[in-house]
C-alpha positions in Angstrom: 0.0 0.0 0.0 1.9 3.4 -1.1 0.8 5.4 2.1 1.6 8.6 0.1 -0.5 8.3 -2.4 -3.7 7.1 -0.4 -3.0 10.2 1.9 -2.6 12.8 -0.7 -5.9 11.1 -2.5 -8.1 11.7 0.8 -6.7 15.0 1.6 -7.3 16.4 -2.2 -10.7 15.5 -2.1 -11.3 16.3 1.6 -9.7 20.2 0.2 -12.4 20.5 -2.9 -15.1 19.3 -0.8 -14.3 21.7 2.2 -13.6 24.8 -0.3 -16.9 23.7 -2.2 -18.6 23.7 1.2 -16.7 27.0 2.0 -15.3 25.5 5.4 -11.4 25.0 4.1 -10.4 27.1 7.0 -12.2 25.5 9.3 -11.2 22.1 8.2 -7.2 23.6 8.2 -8.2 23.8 12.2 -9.8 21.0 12.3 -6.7 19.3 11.0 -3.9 21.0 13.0 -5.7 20.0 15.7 -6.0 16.3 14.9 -2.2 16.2 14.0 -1.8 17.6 17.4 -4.0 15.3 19.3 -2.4 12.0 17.7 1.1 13.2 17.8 0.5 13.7 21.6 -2.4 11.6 23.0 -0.7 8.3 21.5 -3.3 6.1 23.5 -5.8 7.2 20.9 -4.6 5.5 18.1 -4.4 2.6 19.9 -7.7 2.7 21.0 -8.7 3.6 17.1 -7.1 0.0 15.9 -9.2 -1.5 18.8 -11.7 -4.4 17.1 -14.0 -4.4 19.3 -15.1 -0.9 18.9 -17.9 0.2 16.2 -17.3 2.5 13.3 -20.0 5.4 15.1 -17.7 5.1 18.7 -14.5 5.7 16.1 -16.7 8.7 14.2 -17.4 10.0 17.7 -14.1 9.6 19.7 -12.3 11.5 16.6 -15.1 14.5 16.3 -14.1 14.6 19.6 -10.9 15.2 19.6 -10.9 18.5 17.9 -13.5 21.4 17.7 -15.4 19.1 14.9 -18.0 20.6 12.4 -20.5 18.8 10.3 -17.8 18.4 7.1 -15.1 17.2 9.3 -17.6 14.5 10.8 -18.6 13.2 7.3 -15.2 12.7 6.5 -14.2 11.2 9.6 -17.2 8.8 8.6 -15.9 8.2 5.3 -12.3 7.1 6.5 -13.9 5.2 9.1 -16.0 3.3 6.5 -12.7 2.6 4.7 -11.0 1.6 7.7 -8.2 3.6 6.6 -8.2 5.5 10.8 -4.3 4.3 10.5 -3.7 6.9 7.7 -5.1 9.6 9.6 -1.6 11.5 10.7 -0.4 11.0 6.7 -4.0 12.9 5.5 -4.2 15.4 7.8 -0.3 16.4 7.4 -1.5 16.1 3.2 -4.5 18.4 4.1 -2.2 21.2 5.9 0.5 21.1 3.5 -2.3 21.1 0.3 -4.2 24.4 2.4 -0.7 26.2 3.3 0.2 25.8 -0.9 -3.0 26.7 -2.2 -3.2 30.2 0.3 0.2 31.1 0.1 1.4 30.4 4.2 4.6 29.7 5.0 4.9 27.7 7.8 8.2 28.7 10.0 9.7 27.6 13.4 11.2 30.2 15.3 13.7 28.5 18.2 15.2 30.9 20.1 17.1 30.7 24.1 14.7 33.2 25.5 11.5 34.2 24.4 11.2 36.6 21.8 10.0 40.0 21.4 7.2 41.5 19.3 10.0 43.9 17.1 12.4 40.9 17.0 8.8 38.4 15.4 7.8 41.1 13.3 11.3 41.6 11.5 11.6 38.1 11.1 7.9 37.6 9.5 8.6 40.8 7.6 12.2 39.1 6.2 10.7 35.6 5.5 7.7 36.8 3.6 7.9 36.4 0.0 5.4 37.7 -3.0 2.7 38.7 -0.2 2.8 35.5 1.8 1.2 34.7 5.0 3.9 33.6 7.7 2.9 31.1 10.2 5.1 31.5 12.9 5.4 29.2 15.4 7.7 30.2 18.8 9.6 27.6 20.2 11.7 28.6 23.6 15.2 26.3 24.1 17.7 27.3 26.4 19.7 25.0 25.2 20.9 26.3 22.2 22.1 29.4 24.3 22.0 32.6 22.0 21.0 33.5 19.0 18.2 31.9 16.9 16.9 29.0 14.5 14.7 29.6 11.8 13.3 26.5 10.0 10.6 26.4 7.3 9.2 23.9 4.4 12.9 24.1 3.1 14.9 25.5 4.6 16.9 25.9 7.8 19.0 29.0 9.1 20.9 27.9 12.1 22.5 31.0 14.0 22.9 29.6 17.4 25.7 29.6 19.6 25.2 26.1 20.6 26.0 25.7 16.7 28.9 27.9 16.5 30.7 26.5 19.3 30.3 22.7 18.1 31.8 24.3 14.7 34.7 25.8 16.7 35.2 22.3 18.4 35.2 20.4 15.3 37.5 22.9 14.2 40.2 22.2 16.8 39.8 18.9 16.9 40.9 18.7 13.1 43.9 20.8 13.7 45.1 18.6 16.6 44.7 15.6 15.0 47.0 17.3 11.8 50.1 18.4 14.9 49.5 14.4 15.9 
């Protein structure tokens, strides 16, 4: 079975239906919020594969799990009825990724050691918008990476942490020892 394919399938049709509907927003939410709830509630997908539950209990527990509205429940019966529940991560990830392409978001993870500030978000939104885009920015806060800042999107990645320039400075000295050696 080609995962990929399947996923994509589901989450093109669950797009035209939703933007026929006019609910594709909604359904984005809907989405981000069922990524989130299996990446993090991993108990629910084993309770999904449970046999001895019927296909309405799986319709239910899953409009359940996010803010569900009526176009999000008739596709939840739909991959229900297919008994493709296991695919669920793989479609809604299609469905985002479809939505962002289609309205022109960039999605971008901002990891910096403290938190930070409204000037320093809106310079960086401003900088990665391109050709009137909509940036999705996402905060994350690690101390570990002590200073300065990583910037991931789609494809690409801009590491400017310290944590980063000090493991290049290490590798750095390790190679010239190992030339005096």
């Amino acid at each position: 079975m080609n995962t990929g394919v399947i996923s994509m399938r589901y989450a093109k049709a669950l797009y035209a239906y939703a933007k026929e509907q006019g609910v594709e927003d909604a359904i984005y939410s809907n989405m981000l919020q069922l990524m989130h709830t299996l990446q993090h509630v991993k108990e629910l997908g084993e309770v999904l594969a449970t046999p001895s539950l019927s296909a309405d209990e799986r319709v239910s527990l899953l409009c359940s799990a996010v803010d569900s509205s009526p176009v999000y429940e008739r596709f939840m019966r739909l991959v229900v009825s297919r008994e493709r529940e296991s695919l669920l991560p793989f479609i809604a990830h299609c469905y985002v990724s479809l939505y962002r392409k289609k309205k022109n978001i960039i999605a971008m993870r901002f990891t910096t050691a403290q938190p930070a500030s409204d000037a320093v978000r809106e310079k960086v939104i401003a900088a990665a918008s391109r050709d009137g885009a909509e940036v999705e920015m996402h905060d994350v806060v690690e101390p570990d990476i002590i200073g300065g800042f990583i910037c991931e999107t789609e494809t690409h990645r801009l590491d400017a942490s310290v944590r980063r320039q000090l493991r290049d400075i290490e590798i750095e000295l390790v190679k010239q020892n190992k030339k005096l050696v």
